[in-house]
N, C-alpha and C positions, 0 to 999 in steps of 0.2 A: 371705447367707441371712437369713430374716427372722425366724430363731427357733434356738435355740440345737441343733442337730440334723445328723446327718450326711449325707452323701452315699454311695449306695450303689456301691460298682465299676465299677457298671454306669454309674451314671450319672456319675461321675467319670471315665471312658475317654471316655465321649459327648462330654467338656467340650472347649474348643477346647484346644489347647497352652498361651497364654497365660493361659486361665482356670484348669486345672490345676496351671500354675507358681505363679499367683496363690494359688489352695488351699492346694497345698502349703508355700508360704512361708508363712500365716496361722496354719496351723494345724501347722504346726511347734511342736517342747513349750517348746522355747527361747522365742520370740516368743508362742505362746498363752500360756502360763502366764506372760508377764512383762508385755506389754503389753496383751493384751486387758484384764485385769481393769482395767487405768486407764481405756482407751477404755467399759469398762462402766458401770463406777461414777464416772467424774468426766466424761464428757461425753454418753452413751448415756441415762443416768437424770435427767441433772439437762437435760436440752433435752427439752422436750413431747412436741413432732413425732416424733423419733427415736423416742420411747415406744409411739408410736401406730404406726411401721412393724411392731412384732410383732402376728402375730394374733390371738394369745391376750391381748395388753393391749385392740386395737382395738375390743373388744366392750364395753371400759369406756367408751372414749368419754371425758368430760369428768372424770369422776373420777380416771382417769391423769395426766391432763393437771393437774389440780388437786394430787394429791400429787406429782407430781414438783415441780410450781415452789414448796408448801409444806415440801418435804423440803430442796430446793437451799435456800431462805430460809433452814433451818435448820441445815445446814449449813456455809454460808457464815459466819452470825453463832457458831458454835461453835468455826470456824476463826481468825478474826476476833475474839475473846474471848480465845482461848489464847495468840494473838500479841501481844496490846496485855495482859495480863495475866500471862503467867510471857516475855515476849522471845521472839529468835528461837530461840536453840538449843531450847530447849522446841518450838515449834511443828514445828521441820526433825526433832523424835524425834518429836511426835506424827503427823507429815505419815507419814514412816516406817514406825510401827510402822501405823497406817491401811493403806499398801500392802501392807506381810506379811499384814493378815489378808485383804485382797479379792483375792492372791495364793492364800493359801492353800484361801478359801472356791471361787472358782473351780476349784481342783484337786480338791475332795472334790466335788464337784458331778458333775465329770466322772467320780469314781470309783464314783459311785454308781450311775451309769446305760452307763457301757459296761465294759464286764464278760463273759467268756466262762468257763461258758455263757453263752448268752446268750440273750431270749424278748421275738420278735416275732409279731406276728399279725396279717394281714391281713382273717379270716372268725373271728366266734366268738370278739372280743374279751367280757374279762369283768373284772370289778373287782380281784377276787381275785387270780388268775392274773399281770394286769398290775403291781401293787402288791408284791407275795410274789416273781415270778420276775423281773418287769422294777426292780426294783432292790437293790442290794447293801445286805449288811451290811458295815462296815468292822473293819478289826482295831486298833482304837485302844488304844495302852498308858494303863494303867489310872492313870499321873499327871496325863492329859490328861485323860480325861473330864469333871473340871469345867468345864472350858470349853468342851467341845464341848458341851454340852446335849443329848445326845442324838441329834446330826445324825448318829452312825454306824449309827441304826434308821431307817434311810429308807425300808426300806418298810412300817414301821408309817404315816407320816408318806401315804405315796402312800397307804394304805388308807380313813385318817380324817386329815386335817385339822385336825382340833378339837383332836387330842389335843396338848394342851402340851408344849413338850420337853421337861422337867424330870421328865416321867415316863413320856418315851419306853425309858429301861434297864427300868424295874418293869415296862409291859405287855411287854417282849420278856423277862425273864428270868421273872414268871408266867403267862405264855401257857399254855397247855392244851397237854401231848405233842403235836409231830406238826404243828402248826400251821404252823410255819414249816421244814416239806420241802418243800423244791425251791428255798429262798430258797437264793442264793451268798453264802457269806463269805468275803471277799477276805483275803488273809495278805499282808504286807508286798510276799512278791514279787509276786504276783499284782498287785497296787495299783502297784506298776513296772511291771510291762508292762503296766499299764491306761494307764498315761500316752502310749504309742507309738502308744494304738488311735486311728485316725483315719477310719474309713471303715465300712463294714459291708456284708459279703461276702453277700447270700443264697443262692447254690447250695450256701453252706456252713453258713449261719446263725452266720457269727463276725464277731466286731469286727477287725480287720485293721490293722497299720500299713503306710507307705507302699510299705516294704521290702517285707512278705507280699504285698502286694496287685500290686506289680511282679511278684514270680515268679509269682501266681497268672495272671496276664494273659499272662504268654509261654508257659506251660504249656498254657492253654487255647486259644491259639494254634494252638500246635504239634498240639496234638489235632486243632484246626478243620482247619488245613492237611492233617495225614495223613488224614482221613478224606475231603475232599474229592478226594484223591490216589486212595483206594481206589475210591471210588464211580465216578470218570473209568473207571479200569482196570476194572470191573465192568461200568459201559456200552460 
């Protein structure tokens, strides 16, 4: 895929066998959440090209291209500094604790945007609507939030851009009554079975894991078939 996004049932049945095993192995919670975020963040972002495969970077053009091989420069000599500077065990905890967070950032990422309910829109997209229902609030314990900066108001974030994290909690806790009806706040469990969602159903308008999405397809099956049955016996 060339952009971080899911496949809908429909078009997940469409796939051949071998591309659907393929899917489904990627994006299994086990292997997403453990090895994609390396493949993101230590070969996806720091190789140019790879950068320009998404289409929402492609419209950057040379200044993608420019901060990635600026960013990897910099990373590289930061890696590189730690190691010739505090030895190896230092560098194998910072290499480490580096993974738990682009582990964990990719997990809130995914928490934030598939979620049930859930709000799609084909006709009659709007800024508001997409921003307030297409992304969650999360339920982050209250020892954490210094270090979260804010990323559990994410759709203050999809609304405005601008606004700095650091004072993403004050506009969502002085928002004006009512403003944020219809946003979803996700509760711990909720946020577990966000992590299974892997597809997105539309006859249903839910997010779906493999499992749901198995019995929704022999269900609808079986419908297709009895009805086809009836119609025979009707002509």
């Amino acid at each position: 895929m060339e952009r971080y996004d899911y496949f809908t049932t429909e078009e997940y049945w469409a796939l051949s066998p071998v591309l659907r095993g393929l899917y489904r192995f990627v994006r299994d919670p086990l292997f997403f959440f453990t090895v994609i975020p390396v493949l993101n963040w230590f070969v996806k972002y720091r190789i140019p090209f790879l950068e320009m495969l998404d289409k929402a970077q492609r419209a950057s053009g040379l200044g993608v291209a420019k901060n990635s091989i600026v960013n990897t420069a910099g990373v590289g000599f930061i890696y590189w500094s730690v190691w010739k500077v505090f030895g190896t065990p230092t560098i194998l905890a910072y290499v480490f604790t580096t993974y738990l967070c682009m582990a964990i950032g990719v997990m809130l990422f995914h928490l934030q945007h598939a979620f049930n309910p859930s709000y799609t829109t084909r006709t009659g997209w709007n800024l508001k609507d997409s921003a307030f229902k297409g992304s969650s609030i999360l339920t982050i314990p209250e020892v954490l939030k210094p270090w979260t900066m804010g990323i559990e108001y994410h759709h203050i974030h999809h609304y405005s851009s601008i606004i700095p994290g650091y004072i993403l909690r004050k506009c969502h806790e002085e928002a004006p009554e009512g403003l944020w009806t219809g946003t979803t706040i996700l509760s711990p469990k909720d946020m577990y079975e966000s992590v299974f969602y892997t597809l997105y159903d539309e006859p249903s308008g839910r997010y779906v894991s493999f499992k749901e999405a198995d019995a929704l397809e022999t269900s609808r099956n079986k419908n297709t078939k009895s009805n086809t049955q009836k119609n025979k016996k009707v002509k």
